[in-house]
C-alpha positions as CSV (number, residue, x, y, z in Angstrom):
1,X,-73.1,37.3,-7.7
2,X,-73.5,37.3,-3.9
3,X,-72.5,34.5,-1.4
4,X,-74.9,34.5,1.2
5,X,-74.2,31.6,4.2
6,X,-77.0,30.0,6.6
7,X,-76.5,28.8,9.6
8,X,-79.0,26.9,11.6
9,X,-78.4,23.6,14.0
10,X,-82.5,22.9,13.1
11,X,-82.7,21.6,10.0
12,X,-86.1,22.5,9.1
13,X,-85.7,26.3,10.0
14,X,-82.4,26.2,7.9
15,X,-84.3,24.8,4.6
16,X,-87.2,27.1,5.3
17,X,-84.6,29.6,5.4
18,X,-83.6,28.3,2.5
19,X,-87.3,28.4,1.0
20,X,-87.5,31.7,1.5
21,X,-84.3,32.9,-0.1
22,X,-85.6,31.3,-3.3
23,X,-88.9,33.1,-3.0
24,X,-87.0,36.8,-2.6
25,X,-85.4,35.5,-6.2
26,X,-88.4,34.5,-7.9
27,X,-89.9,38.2,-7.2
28,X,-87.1,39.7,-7.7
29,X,-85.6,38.6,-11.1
30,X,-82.0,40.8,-11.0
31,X,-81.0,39.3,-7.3
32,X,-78.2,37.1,-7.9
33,X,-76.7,35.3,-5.2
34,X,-75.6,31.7,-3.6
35,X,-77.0,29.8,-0.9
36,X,-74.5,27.4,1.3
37,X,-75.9,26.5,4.3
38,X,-74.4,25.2,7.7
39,X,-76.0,23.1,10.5
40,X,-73.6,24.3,13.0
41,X,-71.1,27.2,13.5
42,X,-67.5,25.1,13.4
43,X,-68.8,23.6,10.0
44,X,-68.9,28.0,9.1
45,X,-66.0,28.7,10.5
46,X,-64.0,26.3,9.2
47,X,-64.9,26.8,5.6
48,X,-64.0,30.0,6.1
49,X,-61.1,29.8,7.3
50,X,-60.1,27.0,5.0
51,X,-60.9,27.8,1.6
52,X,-61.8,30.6,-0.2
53,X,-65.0,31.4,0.7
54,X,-66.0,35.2,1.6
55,X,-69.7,35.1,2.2
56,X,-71.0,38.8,1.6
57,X,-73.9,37.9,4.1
58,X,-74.5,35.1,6.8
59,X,-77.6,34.3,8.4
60,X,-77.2,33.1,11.3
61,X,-78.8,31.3,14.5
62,X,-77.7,32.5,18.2
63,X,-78.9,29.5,20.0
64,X,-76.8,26.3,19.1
65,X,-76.2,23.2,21.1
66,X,-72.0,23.3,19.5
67,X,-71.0,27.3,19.9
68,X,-73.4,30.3,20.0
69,X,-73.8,32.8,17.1
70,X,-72.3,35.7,18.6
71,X,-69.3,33.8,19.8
72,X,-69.3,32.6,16.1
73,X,-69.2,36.3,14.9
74,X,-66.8,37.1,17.9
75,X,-64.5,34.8,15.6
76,X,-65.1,36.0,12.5
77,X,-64.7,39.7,13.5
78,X,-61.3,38.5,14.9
79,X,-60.5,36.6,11.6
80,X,-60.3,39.7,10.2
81,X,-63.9,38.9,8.4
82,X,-66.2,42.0,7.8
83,X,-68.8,40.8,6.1
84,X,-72.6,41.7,7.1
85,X,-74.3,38.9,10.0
86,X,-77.7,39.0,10.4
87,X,-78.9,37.0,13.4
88,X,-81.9,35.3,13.3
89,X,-83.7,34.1,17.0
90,X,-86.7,33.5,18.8
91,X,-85.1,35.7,22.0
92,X,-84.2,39.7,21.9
93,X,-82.0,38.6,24.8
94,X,-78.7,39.0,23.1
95,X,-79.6,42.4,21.1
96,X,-76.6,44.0,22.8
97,X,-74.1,41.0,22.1
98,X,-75.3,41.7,18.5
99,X,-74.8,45.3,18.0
100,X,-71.3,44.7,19.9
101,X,-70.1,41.9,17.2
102,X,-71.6,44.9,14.3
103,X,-74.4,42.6,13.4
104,X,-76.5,44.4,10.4
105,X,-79.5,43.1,11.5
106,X,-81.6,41.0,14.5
107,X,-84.5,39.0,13.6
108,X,-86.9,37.3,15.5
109,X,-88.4,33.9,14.6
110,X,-90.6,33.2,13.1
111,X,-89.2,35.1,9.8
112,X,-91.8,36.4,7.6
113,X,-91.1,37.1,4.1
114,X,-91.8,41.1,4.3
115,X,-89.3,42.1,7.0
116,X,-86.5,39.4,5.6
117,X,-87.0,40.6,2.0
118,X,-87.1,44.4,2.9
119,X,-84.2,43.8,4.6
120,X,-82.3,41.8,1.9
121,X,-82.9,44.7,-0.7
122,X,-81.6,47.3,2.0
123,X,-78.2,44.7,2.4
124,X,-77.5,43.8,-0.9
125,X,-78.1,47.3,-2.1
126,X,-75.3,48.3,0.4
127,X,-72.9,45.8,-0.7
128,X,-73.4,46.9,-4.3
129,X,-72.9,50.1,-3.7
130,X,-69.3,48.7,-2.0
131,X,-68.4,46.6,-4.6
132,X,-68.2,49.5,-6.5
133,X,-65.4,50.9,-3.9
134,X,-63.5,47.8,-2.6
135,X,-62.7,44.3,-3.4
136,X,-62.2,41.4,-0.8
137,X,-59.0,39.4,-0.3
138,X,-57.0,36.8,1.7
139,X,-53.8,38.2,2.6
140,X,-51.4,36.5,4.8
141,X,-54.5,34.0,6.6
142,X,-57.3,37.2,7.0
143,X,-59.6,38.4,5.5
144,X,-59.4,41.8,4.4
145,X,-60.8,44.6,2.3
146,X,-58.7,46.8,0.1
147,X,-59.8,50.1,-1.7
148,X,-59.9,49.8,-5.5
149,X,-58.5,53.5,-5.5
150,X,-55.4,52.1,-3.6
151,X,-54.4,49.0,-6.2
152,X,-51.8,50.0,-8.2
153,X,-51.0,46.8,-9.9
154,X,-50.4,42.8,-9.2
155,X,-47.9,41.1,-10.5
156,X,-47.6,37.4,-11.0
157,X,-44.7,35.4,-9.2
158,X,-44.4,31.8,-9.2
159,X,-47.8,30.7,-7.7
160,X,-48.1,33.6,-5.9
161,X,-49.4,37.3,-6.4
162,X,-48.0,40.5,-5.2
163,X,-50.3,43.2,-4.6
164,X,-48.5,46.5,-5.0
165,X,-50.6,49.6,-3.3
166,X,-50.2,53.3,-3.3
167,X,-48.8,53.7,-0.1
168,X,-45.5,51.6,-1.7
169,X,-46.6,48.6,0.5
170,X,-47.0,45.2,-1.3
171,X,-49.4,42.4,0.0
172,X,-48.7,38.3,-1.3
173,X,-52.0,36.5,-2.3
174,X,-52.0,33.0,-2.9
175,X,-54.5,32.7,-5.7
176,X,-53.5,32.8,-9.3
177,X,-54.0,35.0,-11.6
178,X,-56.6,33.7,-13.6
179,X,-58.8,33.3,-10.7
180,X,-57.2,37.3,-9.6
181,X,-58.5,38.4,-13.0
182,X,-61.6,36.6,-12.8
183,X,-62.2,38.7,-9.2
184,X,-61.1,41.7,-10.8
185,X,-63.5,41.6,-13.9
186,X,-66.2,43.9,-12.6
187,X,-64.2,46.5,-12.3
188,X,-63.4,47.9,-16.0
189,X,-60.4,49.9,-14.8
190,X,-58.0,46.8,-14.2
191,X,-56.3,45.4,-17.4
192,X,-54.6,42.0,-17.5
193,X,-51.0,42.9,-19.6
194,X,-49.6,39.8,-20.7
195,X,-49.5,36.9,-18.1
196,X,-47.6,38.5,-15.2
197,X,-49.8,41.7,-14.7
198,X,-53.0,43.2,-13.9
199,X,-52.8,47.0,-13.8
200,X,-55.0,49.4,-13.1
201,X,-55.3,52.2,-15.5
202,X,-56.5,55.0,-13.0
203,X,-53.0,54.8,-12.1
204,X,-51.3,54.8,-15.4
205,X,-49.2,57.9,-16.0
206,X,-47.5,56.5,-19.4
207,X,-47.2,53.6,-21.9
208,X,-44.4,53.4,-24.6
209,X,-43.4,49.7,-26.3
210,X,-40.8,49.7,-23.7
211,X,-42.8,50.1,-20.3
212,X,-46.1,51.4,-18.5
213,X,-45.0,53.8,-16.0
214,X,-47.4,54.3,-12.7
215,X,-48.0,57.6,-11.0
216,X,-46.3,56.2,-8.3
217,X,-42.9,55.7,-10.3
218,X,-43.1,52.1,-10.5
219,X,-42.5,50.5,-14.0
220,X,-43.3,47.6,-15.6
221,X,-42.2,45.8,-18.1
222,X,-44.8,43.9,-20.3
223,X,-44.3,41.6,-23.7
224,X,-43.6,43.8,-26.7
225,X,-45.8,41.7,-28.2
226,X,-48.8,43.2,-26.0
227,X,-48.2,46.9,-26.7
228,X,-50.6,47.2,-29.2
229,X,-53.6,45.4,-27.2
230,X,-52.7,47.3,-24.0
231,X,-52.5,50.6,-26.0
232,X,-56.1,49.9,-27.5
233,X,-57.4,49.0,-24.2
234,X,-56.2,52.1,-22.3
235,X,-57.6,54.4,-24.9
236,X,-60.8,52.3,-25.2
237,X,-61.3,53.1,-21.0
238,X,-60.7,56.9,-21.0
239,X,-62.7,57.4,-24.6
240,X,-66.1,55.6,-22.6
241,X,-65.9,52.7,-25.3
């Protein structure tokens, strides 16, 4: 599923917006995606920056009364947020404030659904295709993307998650596991191993009942009692079953 954000101090462009959105669905059956929407930029920002919310896509207004889009995506680009902004407006005035803040799109009002839907299949195709690649997390107050390729494993430490990567660095997330597996499920290389792990298995060089040893030396040291699941699981993902 997709998070997609709308923006709009004019409440009847928002829900048309809005109207729209559910349109692109109801002709195209596999889209599967969120709506939140926002009637100024602070209300954005600060849900943002305040929970865990990681839009993969905000549409967005440049003319509003409280702050104006591009300063908007001026702040999110220094939150460490990379996520694609369309900006939608009824000017070409700002064009070059756009391209400056990496906008993937300007549109001019008023939207019609050929151009937004063309352009929604183009975005969300990208963001599939980098799903596939990386995965989106809050470390240390930003926003930031991490490879999969570069995720050796997590472990589990109080109410906090350390993120161990290939380069021997280690990242804290405060989520918990259960909602770090939950993340992690689309990507069928990443086993949970008992309650303190989640371990990918691209980087497995070894498992015995004792330990599974990564390719970067690193051991861990799992239940007994979950040898025999892990073991199944491991050869279940390199046999394609």
């Amino acid at each position: 599923m997709y998070l997609i954000a709308l923006c709009d101090d004019e409440t009847e462009q928002l829900h048309k917006t809005e109207r729209m959105l559910k349109e692109y669905t109801e002709s195209r059956p596999k889209a599967d995606f969120q709506v939140e929407c926002f009637e100024n930029a602070d209300a954005l920002l600060c849900r943002i920056e305040d929970a865990s919310y990681l839009p993969d896509l905000i549409l967005m207004d440049i003319y509003m009364p409280d702050k104006m889009g591009i300063e908007a995506a001026r702040e999110l680009r220094r939150m460490g947020n990379r996520c694609r902004i369309v900006f939608l407006t009824t000017s070409r005035e700002h064009a070059l404030d756009a391209f400056e803040v990496d906008a993937a799109q300007y549109l001019v009002k008023p939207l019609v659904n050929e151009k937004l839907f063309s352009l929604l299949d183009r975005l969300l195709t990208e963001i599939g295709e980098e799903r596939r690649r990386y995965v989106l997390l809050r470390i240390e107050g930003t926003v930031q993307r991490v490879a999969l390729d570069d995720i050796i494993y997590c472990e589990a430490q109080g109410k906090v998650q350390y993120l161990h990567l290939a380069d021997g660095s280690q990242c804290m997330l405060r989520v918990t596991m259960t909602r770090l597996v939950e993340m992690f499920a689309p990507y069928p290389e990443f086993m949970r191993v008992g309650v303190a792990y989640l371990v990918n298995m691209e980087h497995i060089e070894c498992i015995s009942r004792q330990e599974i040893r990564m390719d970067t030396g690193k051991k861990i040291y799992p239940p007994r009692s979950a040898y025999q699941a892990v073991r199944e699981r491991y050869f279940s993902y390199y046999c394609g079953e």
